[in-house]
C-alpha positions as CSV (number, residue, x, y, z in Angstrom):
1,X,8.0,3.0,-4.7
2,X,6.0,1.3,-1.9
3,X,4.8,4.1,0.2
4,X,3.8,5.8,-3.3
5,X,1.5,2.9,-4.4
6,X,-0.1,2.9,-1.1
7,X,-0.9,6.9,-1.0
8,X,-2.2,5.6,-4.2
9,X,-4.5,2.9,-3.2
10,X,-5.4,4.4,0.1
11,X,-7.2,7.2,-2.4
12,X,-9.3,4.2,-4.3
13,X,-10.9,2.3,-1.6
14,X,-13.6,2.4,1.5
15,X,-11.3,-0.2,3.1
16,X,-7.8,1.3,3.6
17,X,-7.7,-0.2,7.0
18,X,-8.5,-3.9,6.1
19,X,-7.1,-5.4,3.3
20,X,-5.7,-8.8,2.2
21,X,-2.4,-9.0,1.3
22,X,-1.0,-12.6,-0.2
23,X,3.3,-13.5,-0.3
24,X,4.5,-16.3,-2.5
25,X,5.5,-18.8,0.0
26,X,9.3,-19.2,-1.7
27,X,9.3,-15.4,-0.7
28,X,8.8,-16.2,2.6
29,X,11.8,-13.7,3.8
30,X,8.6,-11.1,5.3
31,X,7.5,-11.4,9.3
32,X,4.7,-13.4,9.0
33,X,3.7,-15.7,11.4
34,X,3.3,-19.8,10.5
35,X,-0.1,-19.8,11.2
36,X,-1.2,-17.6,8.7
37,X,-4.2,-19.0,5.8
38,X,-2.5,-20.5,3.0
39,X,-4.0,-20.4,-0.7
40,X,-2.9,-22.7,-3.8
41,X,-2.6,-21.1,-6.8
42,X,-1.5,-22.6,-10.2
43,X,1.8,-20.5,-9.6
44,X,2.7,-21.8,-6.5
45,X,1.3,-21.0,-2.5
46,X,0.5,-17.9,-0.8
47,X,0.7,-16.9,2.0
48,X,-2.5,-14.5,3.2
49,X,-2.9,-11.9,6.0
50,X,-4.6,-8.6,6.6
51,X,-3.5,-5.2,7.5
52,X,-4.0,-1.4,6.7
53,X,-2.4,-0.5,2.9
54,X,0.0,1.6,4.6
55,X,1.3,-1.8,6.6
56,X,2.3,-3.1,2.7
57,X,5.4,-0.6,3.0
């Protein structure tokens, strides 16, 4: 269901190649590394980084 999304959003924006991507940070079961930016939401942290929309699969 990933990889469809992502044909998906690759086909609505300029940008396919740099997006942001935010993880809750009690999901934190993804390879991201500890250094990564941190937003505070009312739900809870993120955890932000950037890749290509493919790299979301």
């Amino acid at each position: 269901m990933a990889a469809a999304l992502a044909q998906v959003l690759v086909a609505h924006t300029q940008t396919a190649n740099q997006c942001f991507f935010g993880f809750w940070e009690v999901h934190f079961s993804f390879k991201i590394p500890c250094n990564v930016a941190r937003v505070q939401t009312l739900l809870g942290t993120m955890l932000m980084t950037i890749g290509e929309v493919r790299d979301a699969v």
